[in-house]
Phi, psi and omega in degrees: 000333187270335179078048173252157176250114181296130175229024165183146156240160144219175189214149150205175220264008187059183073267057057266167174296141135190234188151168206207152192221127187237119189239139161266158154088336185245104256207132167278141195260178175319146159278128152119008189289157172226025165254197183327322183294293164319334151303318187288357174299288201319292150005286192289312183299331185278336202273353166301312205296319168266029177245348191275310189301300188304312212292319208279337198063218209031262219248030169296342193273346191284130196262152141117027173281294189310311158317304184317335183271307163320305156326265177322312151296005202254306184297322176309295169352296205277001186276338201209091154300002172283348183263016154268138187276127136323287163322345191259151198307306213299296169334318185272288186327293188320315200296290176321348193248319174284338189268350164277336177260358155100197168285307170320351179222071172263010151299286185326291213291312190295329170283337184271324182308312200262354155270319171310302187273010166299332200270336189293270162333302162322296162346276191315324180272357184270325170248030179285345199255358169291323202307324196276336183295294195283329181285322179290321169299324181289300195281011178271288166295350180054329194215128191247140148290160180306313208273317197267003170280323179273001167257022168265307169346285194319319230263312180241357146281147172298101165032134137306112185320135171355118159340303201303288176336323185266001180254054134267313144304126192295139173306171197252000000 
């Protein structure tokens, strides 16, 4: 969804939990950047934690409740990265997000904060159920490949429209 190429997932159960995503095309972005590429970063960092938070159910069903949650560790981050794990998505995003827009601008940051990750959550619930397809197969397999991750894809996305159709549609 982001125009990163997935060639592997895994999940495993620890002691520790965790799991690892080996992706192209998602690019770490530059320090100071300001295109596209740090959004789709960004992105990319919100959208486990708030599919793991939809995932969990209770007040995961309320909507835009997971973004608030998310929101609120990205803003503690960006006034004070010490207070945030790094390693952790929410954690990297909040560092990025405080290093681009600086100390100085916590107008900028408090606006990317309370925007991003709503849209982020929109994303996601708009793909929840290919999303619930592929977690479930992962957490069945522990590991999905790139060939059995695009036929699960094939399998709950819609079709792509015709050629003929898309050349009836005005350029972007």
């Amino acid at each position: 969804m982001l125009g990163a190429q997935v060639f592997q997932i895994e999940v495993w159960s620890g002691p520790p939990v965790g799991g690892r995503t080996d992706v192209t095309g998602l690019t770490e972005p530059e320090p100071g950047a300001t295109d596209y590429g740090l959004v789709r970063r960004l992105a990319y960092l919100l959208a486990g934690p708030i599919a793991e938070h939809i995932a969990s159910g209770g007040s995961g069903a309320i909507m835009n409740e997971p973004a608030s949650v998310a929101a609120q560790t990205l803003l503690a981050g960006v006034r004070d990265p010490s207070t945030v794990d790094p390693a952790t998505d929410l954690g990297t995003a909040a560092i990025l997000i405080h290093d681009h827009f600086g100390p100085d601008d916590e107008a900028g940051a408090t606006a990317a904060v309370d925007h991003l990750p709503m849209s982020v959550e929109a994303t996601v619930r708009s793909q929840w159920h290919a999303i619930q397809t592929v977690a479930m197969n992962l957490l069945r397999r522990g590991r999905l490949t790139e060939e059995q991750l695009r036929s699960l894809w094939s399998a709950v996305l819609p079709p792509a429209p015709p050629p003929e159709l898309l050349e009836l549609l005005p350029p972007r």
